[in-house]
Steps between C-alpha positions, in 0.01 A plus 500: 500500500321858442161553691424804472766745521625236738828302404598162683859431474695270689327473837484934490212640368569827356236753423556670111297756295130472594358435197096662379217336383460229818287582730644770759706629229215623284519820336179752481472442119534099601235498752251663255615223217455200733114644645396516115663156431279322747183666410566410128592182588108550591450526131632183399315269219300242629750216401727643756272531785435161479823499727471567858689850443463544904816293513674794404630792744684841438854301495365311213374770302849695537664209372274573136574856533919507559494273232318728275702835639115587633352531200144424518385372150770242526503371855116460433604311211740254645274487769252371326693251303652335756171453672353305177845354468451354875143393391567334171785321668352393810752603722317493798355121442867393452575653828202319681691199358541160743789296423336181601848323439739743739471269795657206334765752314600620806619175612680438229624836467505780791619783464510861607502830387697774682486854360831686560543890542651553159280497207601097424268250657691164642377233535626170704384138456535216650561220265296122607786217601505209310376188645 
């Protein structure tokens, strides 16, 4: 698993080529791109600021602009899409979500979730025994 520059492998971790555009890594030209993103982000239609946009920090906003190779016009533009995305789809009311039922599934079914360090999640269960 790659964080950063930082490669797990095997109980060692071993550190490889520090990669730019995370934060600590930022070229000059980078700093100056990710200032103007977040005061255009200022400039935002009203549709978008209907989303708490404070939510949002510089890791978030680096995430728009490595995907878009830093260029402004179209980090602002995915930026903004995937804000009305999360608004149209209610995202964050799906997340607020209570599963009023997970009590009574999880005596019929527990289970666990154990994330390993390679990129595969495992997971273990534990079936119910039959009466």
């Amino acid at each position: 698993r790659r964080v950063h520059g930082i490669e797990y492998c095997q109980g060692i971790f071993m550190v490889s080529k520090i990669q730019d555009g995370y934060l600590g890594t930022l070229t000059p030209a980078q700093e100056t791109t990710l200032t103007e993103f977040k005061s255009q982000i200022s400039t935002l239609s009203v549709e978008v600021w209907k989303y708490d946009i404070k939510k949002f920090d510089d890791y978030d906003y680096l995430r728009f602009l490595r995907a878009r190779k830093f260029d402004m016009k179209k980090s602002m533009e995915m930026f903004t899409n995937y804000i009305i995305w999360r608004i149209k789809t209610d995202v964050d009311q799906a997340l607020l979500y209570k599963f009023p039922e997970l009590p009574e599934l999880k005596k019929v079914y527990p289970c666990l979730l154990y994330t390993s360090p390679s990129p595969r999640d495992l997971s273990t269960s534990r079936m119910p025994s039959s009466a």
